[in-house]
N, C-alpha and C positions, 0 to 999 in steps of 0.2 A: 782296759776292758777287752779292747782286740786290736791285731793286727790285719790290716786288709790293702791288698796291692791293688793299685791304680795306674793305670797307663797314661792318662790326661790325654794331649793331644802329643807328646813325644814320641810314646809307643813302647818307650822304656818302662818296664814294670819299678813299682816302688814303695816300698812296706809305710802305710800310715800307720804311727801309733795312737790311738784314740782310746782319752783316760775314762775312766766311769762317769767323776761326773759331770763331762762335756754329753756323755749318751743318756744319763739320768736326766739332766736338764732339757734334751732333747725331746723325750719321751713326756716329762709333764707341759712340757709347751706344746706338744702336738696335741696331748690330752684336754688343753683348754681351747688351743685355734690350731686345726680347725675342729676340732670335740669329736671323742667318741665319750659312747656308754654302755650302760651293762648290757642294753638292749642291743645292740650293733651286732654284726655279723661279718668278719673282714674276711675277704678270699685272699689269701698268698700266692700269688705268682710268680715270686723274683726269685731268680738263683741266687744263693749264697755267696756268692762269686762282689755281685755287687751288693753296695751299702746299705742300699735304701730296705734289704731283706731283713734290716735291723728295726723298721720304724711297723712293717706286717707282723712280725713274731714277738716281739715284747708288748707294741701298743694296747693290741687287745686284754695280754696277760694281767699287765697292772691295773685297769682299771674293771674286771669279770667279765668283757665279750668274749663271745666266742670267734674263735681262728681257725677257718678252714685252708687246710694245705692244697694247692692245686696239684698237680705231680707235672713236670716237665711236659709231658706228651698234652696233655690237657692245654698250659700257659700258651702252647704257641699253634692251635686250632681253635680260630673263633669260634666255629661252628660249637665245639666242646666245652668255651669255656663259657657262652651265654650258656649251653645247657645247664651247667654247674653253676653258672649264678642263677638259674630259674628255678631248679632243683633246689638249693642249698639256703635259698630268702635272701642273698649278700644285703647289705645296705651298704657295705663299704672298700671300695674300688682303689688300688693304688697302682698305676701302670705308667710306664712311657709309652708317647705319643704311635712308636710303631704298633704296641699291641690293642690299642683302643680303635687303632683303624683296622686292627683283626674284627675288632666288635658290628662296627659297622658292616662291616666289608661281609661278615657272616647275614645282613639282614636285621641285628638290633634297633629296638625301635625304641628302646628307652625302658628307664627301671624305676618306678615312682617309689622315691626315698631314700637314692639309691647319693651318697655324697662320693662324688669322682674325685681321686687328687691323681693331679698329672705332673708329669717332671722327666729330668733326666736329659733332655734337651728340647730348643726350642719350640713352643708349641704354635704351630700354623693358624691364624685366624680362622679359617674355616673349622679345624679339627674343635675349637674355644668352641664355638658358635654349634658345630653338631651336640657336642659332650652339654652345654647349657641348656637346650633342645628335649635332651632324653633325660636330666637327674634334677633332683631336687636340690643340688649344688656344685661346682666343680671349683676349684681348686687349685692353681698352679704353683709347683713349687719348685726353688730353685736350692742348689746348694750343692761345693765341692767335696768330694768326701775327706779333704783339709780340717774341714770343718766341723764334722758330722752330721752327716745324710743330708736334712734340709738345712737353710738358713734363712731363706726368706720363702714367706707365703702370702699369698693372695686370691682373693676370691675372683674371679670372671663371672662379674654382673653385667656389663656394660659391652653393648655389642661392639664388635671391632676395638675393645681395647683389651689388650693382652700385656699385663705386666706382670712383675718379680715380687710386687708387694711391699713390704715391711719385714725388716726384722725381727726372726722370732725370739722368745726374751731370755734376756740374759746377754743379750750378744749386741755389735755395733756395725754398722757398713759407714764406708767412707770412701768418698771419688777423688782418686790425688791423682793430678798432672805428671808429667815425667819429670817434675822434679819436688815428688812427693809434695805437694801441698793441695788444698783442699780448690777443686773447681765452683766457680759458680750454678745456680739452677741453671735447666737444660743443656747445660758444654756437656761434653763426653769425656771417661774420663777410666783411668784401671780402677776397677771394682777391689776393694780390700774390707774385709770381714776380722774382727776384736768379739774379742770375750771368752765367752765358757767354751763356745765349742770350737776353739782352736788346738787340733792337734797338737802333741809334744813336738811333731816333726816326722821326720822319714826314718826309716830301721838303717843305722851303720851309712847314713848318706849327709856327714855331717856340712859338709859345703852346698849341696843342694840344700839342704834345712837354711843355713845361715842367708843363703837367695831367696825363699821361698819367703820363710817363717822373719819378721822381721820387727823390732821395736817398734813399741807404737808412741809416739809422738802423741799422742792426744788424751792420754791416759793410759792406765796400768796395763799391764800383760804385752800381746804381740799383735801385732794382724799378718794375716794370711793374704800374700798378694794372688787375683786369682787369677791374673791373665786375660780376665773379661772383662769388655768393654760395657759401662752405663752411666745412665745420664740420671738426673731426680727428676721428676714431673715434678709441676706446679701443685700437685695437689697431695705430696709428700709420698709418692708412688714410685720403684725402682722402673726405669725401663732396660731391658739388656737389649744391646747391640752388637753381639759375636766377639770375637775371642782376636784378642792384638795381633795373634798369630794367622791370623785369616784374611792381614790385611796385606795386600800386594801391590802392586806397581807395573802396571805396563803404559806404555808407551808415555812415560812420566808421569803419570798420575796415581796417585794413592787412593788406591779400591778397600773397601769393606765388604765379603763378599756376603757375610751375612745379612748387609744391608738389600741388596740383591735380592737374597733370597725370602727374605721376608716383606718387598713386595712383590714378586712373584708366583707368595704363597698364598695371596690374596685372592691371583683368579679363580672364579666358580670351579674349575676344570682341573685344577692343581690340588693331587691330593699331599704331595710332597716333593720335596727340592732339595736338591745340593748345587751350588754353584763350583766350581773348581777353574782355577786357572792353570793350562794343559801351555807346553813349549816341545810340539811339534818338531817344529824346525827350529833348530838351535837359534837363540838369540830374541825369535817370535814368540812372545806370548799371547795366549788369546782366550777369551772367557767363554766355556761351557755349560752348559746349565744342564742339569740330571732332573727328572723328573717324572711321576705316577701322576698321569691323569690321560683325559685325552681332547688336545686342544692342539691346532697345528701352529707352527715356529711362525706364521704371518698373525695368529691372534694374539701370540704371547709377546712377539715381539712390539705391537700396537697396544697393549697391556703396558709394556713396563716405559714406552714413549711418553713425555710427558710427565712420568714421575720420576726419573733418573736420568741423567743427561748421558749422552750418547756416549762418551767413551764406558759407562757403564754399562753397557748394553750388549748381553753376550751373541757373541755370532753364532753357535750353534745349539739347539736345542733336541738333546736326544732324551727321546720318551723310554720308558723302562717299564716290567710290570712289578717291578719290586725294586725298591733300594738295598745296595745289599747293609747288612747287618750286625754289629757283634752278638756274642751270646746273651750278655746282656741287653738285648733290643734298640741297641741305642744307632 
């Protein structure tokens, strides 16, 4: 159906091939959860660039909504693009987390009927808790574009709990250990995704494929390893906890920094966070914490006391008025 490059977290671009009907099965699963209809009215805002611009411009097609195109200048000025959904009736919203706090941040106060799906990366409890606030439903959805666009979704009903959801149909997720086999409820574990929507693989990158793309042991076809970390809930709900590659080691201990940062994203004050671990001075490494809000490093740090023991605990905390960006908002 297409070919679309992804950079993941290497930074090396890399042609997924993604067949029809991995995108056809995508497309009637979205169609049933989380539902549109002939009535809906969907704003496009994603560049072509990324995947997810495939579930804005078909979704509506197949089933008679109507699809309004945002234009570039529009998607990344709040101020313009609440006009445009005030103007245009949206009922339905598909953004990553940076452009929804365009929404906000313009003054938005909410869009009665309005169904939010959020994605692309992780969604900050606070950002759950505004977006459930102003819509008659929001949405979290996760999924590499290995896979196509989404793979799991979940609705955010439940204050303070933000999870990955379920898999959408057709498809399997599975949490195998580092020695591929299946972990128990709540361990941590590599996230790996089977079924329809697993790419053929990467364009002419046949050993990356054979790493990537691998037999699946539990049943037919392959699964796609995705490099993220997650655990199941008790109550058959994905949680993600950042990506293997994010996990570091200073002063002997093995850090998760996504862990970090998702409670850090907790404070009232925090509107967004990256943690990174910075080596200064050769040999010292020391954990930084990037962040939009405005809370000073004695709250934040008495903030993350108590929930994460000290060696997790970053020494510096530099405020920012913007994280910066890819094109795709991510």
């Amino acid at each position: 159906a297409y070919i679309i490059y992804t950079s993941g977290s290497t930074g090396q671009p890399k042609g997924v091939l993604i067949e029809h009907h991995a995108l056809t099965n995508f497309l009637f699963s979205m169609q049933q959860t989380p539902s549109i209809t002939q009535a809906d009215r969907l704003l496009a805002v994603t560049t072509l660039s990324f995947d997810i611009a495939g579930l804005e411009l078909y979704l509506p097609l197949i089933c008679g909504a109507r699809l309004i195109v945002a234009s570039r200048a529009v998607a990344i000025d709040g101020e313009r693009l609440l006009q445009t959904m005030q103007q245009q009736q949206i009922t339905m919203l598909q953004a990553t987390p940076a452009t929804w706090n365009l929404l906000l941040a313009a003054g938005w106060e909410g869009t009665a009927g309005l169904t939010a799906l959020v994605g692309g990366e992780a969604v900050p409890p606070l950002l759950a808790e505004a977006l459930r606030c102003r819509t008659a439903s929001v949405w979290n959805m996760y999924g590499p574009t290995e896979t196509t666009i989404w793979s799991t979704v979940s609705p955010l009903v439940v204050p303070s709990s933000v999870t990955i959801g379920r898999p959408i149909a057709n498809t399997q997720v599975y949490i195998l250990d580092t020695s591929g086999q299946l972990v128990p409820l709540g361990v941590a574990g590599e996230l790996h995704l089977g079924g329809i929507g697993v790419a053929r693989g990467y364009l002419n990158r046949l050993e990356l494929t054979a790493e990537r793309f691998i037999t699946n042991p539990f049943g037919p076809g392959r699964l796609y390893r995705t490099g993220d970390l997650a655990r199941w809930l008790p109550d058959g709900n994905l949680e993600y906890l950042g990506r293997i590659d994010q996990q570091v080691k200073i002063r002997g201990f093995r850090i998760e920094l996504g862990e970090i940062e998702s409670v850090l994203s907790t404070h009232p004050a925090v509107q967004s966070c990256v943690v990174a671990a910075r080596e200064d001075t050769l040999g010292e490494k020391r954990l930084v914490a990037y962040l939009v809000g405005e809370a000073s490093a004695e709250e934040l740090r008495a903030h993350l006391q108590g929930r994460l023991p000290d060696y997790m605990l970053p020494t510096a905390f530099v405020s920012l008025e913007a994280l910066p960006l890819t094109p795709n908002g991510k």
